[in-house]
C-alpha positions as CSV (number, residue, x, y, z in Angstrom):
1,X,0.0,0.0,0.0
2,X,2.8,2.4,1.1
3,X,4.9,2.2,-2.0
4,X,1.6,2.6,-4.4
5,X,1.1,5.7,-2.5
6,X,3.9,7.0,-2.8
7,X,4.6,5.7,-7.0
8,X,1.3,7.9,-7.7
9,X,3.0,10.7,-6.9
10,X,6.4,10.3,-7.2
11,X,7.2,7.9,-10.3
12,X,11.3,8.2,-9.5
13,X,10.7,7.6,-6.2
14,X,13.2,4.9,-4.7
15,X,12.6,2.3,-1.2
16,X,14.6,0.2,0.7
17,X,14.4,-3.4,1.7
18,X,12.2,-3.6,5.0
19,X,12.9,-3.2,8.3
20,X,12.1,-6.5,10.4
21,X,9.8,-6.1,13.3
22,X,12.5,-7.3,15.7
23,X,14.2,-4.1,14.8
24,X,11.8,-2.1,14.9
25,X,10.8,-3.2,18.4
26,X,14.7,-2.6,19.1
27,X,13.8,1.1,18.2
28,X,11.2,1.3,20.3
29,X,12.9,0.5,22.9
30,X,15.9,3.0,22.2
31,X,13.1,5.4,21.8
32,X,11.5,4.8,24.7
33,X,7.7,4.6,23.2
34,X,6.1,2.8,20.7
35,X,6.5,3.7,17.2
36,X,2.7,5.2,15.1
37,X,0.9,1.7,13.8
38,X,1.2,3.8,10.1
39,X,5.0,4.2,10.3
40,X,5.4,1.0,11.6
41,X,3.3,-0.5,8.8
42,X,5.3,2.1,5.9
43,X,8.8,0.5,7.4
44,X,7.6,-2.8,7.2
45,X,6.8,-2.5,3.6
46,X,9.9,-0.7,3.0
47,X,12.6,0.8,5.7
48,X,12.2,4.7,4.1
49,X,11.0,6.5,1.4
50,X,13.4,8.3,-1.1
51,X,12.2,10.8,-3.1
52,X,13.0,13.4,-5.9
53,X,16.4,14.7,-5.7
54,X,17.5,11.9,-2.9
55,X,15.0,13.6,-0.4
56,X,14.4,11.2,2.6
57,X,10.5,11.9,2.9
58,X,10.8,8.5,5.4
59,X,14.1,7.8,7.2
60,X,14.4,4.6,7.7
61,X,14.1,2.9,11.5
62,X,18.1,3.6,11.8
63,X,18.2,6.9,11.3
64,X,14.5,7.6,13.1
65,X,16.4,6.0,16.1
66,X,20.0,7.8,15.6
67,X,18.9,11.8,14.7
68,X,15.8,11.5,17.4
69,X,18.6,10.5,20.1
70,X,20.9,13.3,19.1
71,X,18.6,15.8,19.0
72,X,17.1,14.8,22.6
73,X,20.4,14.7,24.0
74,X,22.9,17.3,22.3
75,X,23.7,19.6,25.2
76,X,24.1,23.0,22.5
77,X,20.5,21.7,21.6
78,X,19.6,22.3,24.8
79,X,20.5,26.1,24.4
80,X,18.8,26.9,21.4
81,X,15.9,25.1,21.1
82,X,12.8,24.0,23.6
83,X,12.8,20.2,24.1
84,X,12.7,17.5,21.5
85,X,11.4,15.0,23.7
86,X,7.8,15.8,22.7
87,X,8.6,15.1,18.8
88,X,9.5,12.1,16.8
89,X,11.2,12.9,13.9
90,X,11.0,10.3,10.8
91,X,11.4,13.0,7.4
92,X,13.1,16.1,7.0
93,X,12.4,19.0,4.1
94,X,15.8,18.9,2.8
95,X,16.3,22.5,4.1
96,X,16.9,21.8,7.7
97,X,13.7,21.4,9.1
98,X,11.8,18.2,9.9
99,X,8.6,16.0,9.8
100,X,7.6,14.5,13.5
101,X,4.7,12.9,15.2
102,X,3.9,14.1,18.7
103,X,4.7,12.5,21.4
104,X,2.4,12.9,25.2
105,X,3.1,11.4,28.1
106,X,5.7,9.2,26.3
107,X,3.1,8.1,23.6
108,X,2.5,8.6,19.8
109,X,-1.7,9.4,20.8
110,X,-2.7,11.2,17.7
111,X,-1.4,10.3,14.0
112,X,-0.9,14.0,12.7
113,X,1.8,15.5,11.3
114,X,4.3,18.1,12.6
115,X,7.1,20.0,10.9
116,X,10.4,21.4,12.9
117,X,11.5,25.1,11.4
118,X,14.9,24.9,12.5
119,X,15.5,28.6,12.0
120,X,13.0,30.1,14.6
121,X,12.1,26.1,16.2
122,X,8.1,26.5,15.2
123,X,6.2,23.4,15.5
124,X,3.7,23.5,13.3
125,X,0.4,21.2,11.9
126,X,1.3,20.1,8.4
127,X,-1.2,16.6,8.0
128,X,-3.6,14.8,10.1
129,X,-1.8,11.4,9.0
130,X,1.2,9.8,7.5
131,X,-0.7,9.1,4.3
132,X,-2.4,12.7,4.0
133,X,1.4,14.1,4.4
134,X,2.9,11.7,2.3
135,X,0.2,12.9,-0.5
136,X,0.3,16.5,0.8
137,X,3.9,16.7,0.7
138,X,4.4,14.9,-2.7
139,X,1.6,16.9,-4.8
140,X,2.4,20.6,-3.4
141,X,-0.3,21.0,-0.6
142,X,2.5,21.3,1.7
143,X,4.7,23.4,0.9
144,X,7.5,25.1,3.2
């Protein structure tokens, strides 16, 4: 389903093998929570999206897990920005800022879609679900 998507809008789109769930369970641990059922499902059917001009519009479970635990815990971080530990990150624009799921209470409760300006650190509403921002993103709706 994921990689259908994603071909209708994006024919040179390019996907990776998929992540196993014993990884991904790995992750969540890392993580502490529990990864959205969508982008759980998406890296299942393949580990991250790459788009037009090598844009990762999904990382894959490696790099979900390696950049989230960087940004919670780089100390300069910590200086100019308010707290990451409320965002997951899993795509990025290609300009800096970044696509994340809220977290509450250490939880994933609602599947819309953030985006992380990393020039002024604005959180802002971009989809209401991993598919809406996957077709939002790839046909122009969104647009940052």
């Amino acid at each position: 389903m994921w990689i259908e998507l994603v071909k209708t809008h994006c024919s040179d789109s390019e996907f990776r093998s998929p992540a196993n769930e014993i990884r991904m369970q790995e992750a969540d641990i890392q993580l502490g929570l529990s990864l959205h059922r969508d982008l759980k499902d998406l890296l299942g059917e393949t580990n991250g999206v790459i788009g037009e001009y090598g844009l990762d519009l999904v990382w894959g479970i490696d790099r979900i897990v390696s950049d989230n635990l960087t940004f919670r815990d780089n100390e300069d971080f910590r200086t100019l920005y308010m707290p990451f530990d409320h965002l997951l990150f899993f795509g990025d624009t290609g300009n800096g800022d970044m696509f994340a799921y809220s977290i509450c209470g250490g939880v994933i409760r609602r599947p819309d879609v953030y985006v992380w300006n990393h020039e002024d650190d604005s959180r802002s509403w971009v989809a209401p679900s991993l598919i809406k921002y996957l077709e939002w993103w790839l046909t122009g709706i969104i647009t940052l």
